[in-house]
C-alpha positions in Angstrom: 15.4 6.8 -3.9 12.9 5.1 -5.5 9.3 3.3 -4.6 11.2 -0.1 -4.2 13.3 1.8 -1.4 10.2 3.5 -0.4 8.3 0.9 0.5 11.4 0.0 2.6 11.7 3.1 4.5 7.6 3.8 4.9 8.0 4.0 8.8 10.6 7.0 8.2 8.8 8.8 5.3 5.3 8.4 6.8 5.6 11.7 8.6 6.6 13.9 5.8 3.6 11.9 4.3 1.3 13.4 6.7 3.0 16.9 6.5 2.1 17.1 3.0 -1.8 16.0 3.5 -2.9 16.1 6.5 -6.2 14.8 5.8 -4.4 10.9 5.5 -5.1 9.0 8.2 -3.1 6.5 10.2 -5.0 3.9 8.6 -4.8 5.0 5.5 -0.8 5.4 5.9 -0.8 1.8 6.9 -2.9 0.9 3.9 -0.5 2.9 1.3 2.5 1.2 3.2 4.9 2.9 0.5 3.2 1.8 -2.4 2.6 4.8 -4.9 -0.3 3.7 -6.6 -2.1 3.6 -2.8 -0.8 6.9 -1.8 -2.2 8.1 -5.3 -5.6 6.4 -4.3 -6.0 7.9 -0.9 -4.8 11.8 -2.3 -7.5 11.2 -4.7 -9.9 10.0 -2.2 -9.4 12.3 0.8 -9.2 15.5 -1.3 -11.3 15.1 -4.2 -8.8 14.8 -6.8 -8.9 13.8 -10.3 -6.5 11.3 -11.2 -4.2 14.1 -12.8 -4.5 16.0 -9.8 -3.6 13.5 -7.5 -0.3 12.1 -9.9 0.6 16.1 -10.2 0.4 16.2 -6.1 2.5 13.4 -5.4 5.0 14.2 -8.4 5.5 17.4 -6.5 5.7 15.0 -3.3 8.4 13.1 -4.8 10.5 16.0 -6.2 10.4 18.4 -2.8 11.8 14.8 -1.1 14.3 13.9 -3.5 12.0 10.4 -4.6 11.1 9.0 -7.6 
């Protein structure tokens, strides 16, 4: 799957979302609305990332959840 289908399927993949950093908000869920460079934004943001961080995080995301 990739972010095009993401964005799609946000609804469905919001949870697992939320399992991964539970420090995301509802807002900020609605904000990202499937887009990676939002989701990438808000990791960075609520944990304090550095860019690489937060693109290694999500990366990981991705490849546990079979995304691209």
């Amino acid at each position: 799957m990739n972010w095009e289908q993401i964005s799609g399927q946000w609804q469905q993949l919001q949870g697992k979302a939320r399992e991964q950093w539970g420090k995301l908000t509802d807002d900020d869920l609605h904000v990202i609305a499937g887009k990676r460079d939002q989701l990438l934004g808000k990791v960075k943001e609520r944990y304090g990332y550095t860019k690489e961080q937060a693109e290694e995080a999500v990366r990981e995301w991705e490849s546990k959840h079979g995304l691209k």
